[in-house]
N, C-alpha and C positions, 0 to 999 in steps of 0.2 A: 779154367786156367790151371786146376791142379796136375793134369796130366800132361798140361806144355811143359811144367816145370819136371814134372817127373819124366818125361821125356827129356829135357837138355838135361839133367843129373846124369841120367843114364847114358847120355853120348860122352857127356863131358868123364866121366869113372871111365869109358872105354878109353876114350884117347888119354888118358893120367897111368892106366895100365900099359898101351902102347909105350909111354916115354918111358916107363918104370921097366921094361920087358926088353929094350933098347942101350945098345953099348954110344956112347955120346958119339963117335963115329958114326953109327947110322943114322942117329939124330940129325944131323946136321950136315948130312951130305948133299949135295945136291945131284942126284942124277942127270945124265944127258938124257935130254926130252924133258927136262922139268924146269921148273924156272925157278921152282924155291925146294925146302927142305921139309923134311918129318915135323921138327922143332920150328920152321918159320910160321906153316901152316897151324900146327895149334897154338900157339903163341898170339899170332893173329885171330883166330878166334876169343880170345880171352880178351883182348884189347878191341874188337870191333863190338862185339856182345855188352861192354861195359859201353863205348861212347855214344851206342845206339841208344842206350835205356838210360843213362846218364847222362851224358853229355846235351842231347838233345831234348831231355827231360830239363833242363837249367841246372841239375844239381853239379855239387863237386865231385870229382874223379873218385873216385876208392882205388886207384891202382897209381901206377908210379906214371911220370910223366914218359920219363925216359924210354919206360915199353911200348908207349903209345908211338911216341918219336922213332923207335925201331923195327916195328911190328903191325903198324898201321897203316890204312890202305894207300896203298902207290910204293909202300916201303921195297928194298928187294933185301933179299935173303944173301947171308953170306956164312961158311962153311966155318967160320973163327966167329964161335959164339960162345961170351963169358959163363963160367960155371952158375955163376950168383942168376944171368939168367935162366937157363931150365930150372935150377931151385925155385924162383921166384913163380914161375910158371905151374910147376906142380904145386906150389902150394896154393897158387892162386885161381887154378883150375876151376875147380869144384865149389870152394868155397864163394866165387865171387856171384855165382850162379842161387847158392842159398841164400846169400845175402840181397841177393835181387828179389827174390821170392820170399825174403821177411821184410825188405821194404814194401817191395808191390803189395802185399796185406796191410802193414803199415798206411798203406795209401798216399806215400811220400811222390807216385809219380803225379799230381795234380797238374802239370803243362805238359806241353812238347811242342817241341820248334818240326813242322813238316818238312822231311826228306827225300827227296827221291833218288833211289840206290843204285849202284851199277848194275843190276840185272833189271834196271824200269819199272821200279815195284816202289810205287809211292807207298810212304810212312808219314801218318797222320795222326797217331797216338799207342800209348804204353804197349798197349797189346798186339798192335801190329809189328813193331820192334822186337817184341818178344816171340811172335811166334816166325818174324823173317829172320830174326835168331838161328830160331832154331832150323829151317832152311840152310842157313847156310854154316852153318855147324855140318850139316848131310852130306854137303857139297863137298867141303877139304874135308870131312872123314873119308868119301872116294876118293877125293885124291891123293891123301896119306897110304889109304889102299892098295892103290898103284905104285906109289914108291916103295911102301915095303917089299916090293914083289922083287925088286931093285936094287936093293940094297942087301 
């Protein structure tokens, strides 16, 4: 497990340097041929990563509702996005990722409710969560890839 986690630290510092390297205009663009944004795409990873290891774990949220409501899946992306969000995003990047990795030692994930996800990839416990995490952390980093090209 140590190298899942040090694998999603490492994605997740890549895309926190992407938004940090990024004028909030290309953040939040949406290019034609895309359907969402630089900022919708990681933003949504940070709120899917947390409801999958969380959410379905029984525990309570560590992140705000509201992102969940804006950034979660079926959400769509819009090109007028508050300041207070990308703040909240870059701080919550990285951190919520270590904090998962001091619970998961902690041993706090004891349940999970099974999922099954839109790529058809049944989740049946902590560790499966965690490493179709980091799947699809892989996925919107390509895609983020392709927009930057773009923008």
């Amino acid at each position: 497990m140590d190298k899942l986690f040090e694998t999603a630290i490492f994605t997740r510092k890549t895309l926190l340097k992407i938004m940090e390297d990024r004028t909030y205009e290309d953040l939040v663009k949406i290019p034609e041929n895309h359907r969402n944004s630089i900022f919708w795409n990681i933003a949504h990873l940070l709120v899917t990563q947390h409801l999958l290891c969380y959410g379905l774990s029984g525990l309570d949220l560590q992140i705000d509702q509201a992102m969940v409501n804006k950034y979660g899946k079926g959400t769509v992306a819009s090109e007028e996005v508050p300041e207070e969000d990308i703040s909240y995003v870059k701080d919550h990047l990285v951190k919520m990722v270590l904090k998962t990795q001091s619970d998961y030692k902690a041993g706090l994930f004891t349940d999970y409710k099974t999922y099954m996800t839109s790529a058809n990839i049944e989740l049946s416990k902590i560790e499966e969560a965690l490493a179709f995490s980091a799947y699809h952390d892989g996925i919107h980093l390509g895609v983020i890839l392709s927009i930057m090209k773009t923008v």
